[in-house]
N, C-alpha and C positions, 0 to 999 in steps of 0.2 A: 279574250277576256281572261284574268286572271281571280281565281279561288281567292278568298280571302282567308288569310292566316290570322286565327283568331286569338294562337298561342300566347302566353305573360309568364315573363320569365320574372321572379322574384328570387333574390337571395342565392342564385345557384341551383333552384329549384323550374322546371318549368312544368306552365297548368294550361288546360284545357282553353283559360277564357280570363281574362282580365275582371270580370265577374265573380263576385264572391259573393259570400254571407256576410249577413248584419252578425252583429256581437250579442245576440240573442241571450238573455237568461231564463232560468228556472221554466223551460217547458214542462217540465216533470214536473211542474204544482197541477201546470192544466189539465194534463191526461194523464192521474197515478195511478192507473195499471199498465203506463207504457213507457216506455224509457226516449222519451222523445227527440231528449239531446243526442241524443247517441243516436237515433233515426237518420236524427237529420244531418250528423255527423259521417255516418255512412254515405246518405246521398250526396255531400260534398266531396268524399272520395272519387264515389263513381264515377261522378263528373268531372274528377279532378280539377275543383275548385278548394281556394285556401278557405279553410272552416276558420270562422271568427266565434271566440265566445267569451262573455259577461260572468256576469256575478254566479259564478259555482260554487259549490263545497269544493275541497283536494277532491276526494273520493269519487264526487261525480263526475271532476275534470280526468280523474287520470283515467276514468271507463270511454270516458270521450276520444281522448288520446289513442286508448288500445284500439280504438274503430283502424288505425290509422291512416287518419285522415290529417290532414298541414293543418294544424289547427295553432292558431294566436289569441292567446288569454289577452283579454284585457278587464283591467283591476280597478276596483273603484279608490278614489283616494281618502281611505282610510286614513282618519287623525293617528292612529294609532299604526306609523310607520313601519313599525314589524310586523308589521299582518302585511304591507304593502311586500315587504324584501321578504318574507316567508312564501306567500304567492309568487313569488320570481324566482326563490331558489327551486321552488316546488315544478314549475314550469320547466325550469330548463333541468332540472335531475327528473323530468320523465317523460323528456322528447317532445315536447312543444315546437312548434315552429319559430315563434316569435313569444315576444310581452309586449305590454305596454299597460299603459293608466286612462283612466277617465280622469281629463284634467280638468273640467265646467262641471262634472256631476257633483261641486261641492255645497249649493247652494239648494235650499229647501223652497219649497211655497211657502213659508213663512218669511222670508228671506236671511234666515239663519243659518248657520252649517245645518245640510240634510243630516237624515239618517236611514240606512236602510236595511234591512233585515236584522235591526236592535242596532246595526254599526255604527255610530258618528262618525262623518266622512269632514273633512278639514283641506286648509290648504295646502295645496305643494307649488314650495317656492321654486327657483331657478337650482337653490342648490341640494334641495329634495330633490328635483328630476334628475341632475345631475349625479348625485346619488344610486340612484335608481338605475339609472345607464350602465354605468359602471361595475355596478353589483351582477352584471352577470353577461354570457359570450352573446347571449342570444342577440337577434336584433330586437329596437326597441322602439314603441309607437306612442304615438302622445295624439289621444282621441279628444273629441273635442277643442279643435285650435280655430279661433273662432274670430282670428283678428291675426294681421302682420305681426306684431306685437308677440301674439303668443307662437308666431312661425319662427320669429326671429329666435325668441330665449330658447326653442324647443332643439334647433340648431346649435345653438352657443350650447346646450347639454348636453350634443350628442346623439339628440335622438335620431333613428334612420327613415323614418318616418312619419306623418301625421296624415290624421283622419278631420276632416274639415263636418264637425257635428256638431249639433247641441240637444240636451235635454230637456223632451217635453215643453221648447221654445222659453225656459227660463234666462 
């Protein structure tokens, strides 16, 4: 019998397990005496798995970051697209593993652009993501692709990846 090689090489980098973390936000609202991003940012080290994370401040993400742990920011898509390219430069000037965007988080329960933590989040077209690719070395993920359609444009931007999600089944 042959041991099973459970190794996943991503990017030039290889991890313990083809297993990763969700793109988890704001643990830190749930347990505020404990810095729980960063917990659990640690225990993806450990394990050397690639840490995935959501909707941060800078300051929380780059205490995530110093865990050093492969961690890939992914961003919500923010109408106001310099918050989007400010989050990407932020990412890769302080050693992120990857970026990427929430490309589906744009739609609310009311069926209007959401918004979330006061943000109003909006669309990104083919040449926003495209955009977005470009603006920096890291590799780049397009979360939420939720149809060939959005495989196809996410490719024609460049991106190096997608995460086949949706929010909250909207």
């Amino acid at each position: 019998t042959t041991e099973a090689d459970t190794t996943f090489h991503l990017w030039g980098k290889t991890f313990s397990s083809p297993i990763m973390t969700p793109a988890f936000s704001h643990l830190n609202k749930a347990l505020k005496d404990r810095k729980s991003m960063e917990e659990y940012a640690i225990a993806a080290k450990n394990l050397n798995l690639v840490n995935w994370v959501g909707m941060e401040s800078d300051e929380e993400f780059k205490e995530i970051l110093n865990t050093g742990a492969s961690t890939i920011r992914i961003i919500k898509p923010f109408k106001d697209h310099q918050m989007i390219l400010d989050q990407i430069h932020f990412a890769q000037e302080n050693g992120a593993f990857a970026v990427g965007i929430d490309i589906d988080h744009s739609i609310g329960t009311n069926g209007s652009y959401d918004v979330v933590d006061g943000q109003p989040l909006g669309p990104i077209t083919l040449d926003d993501l495209r955009e977005f690719v470009n603006s920096t070395d890291l590799p780049f993920i397009a979360k939420g692709v939720l149809s060939l359609r959005d495989a196809l444009i996410c490719k024609e931007a460049g991106v190096k990846g997608i995460v086949i999600s949706h929010h909250h089944g909207r």
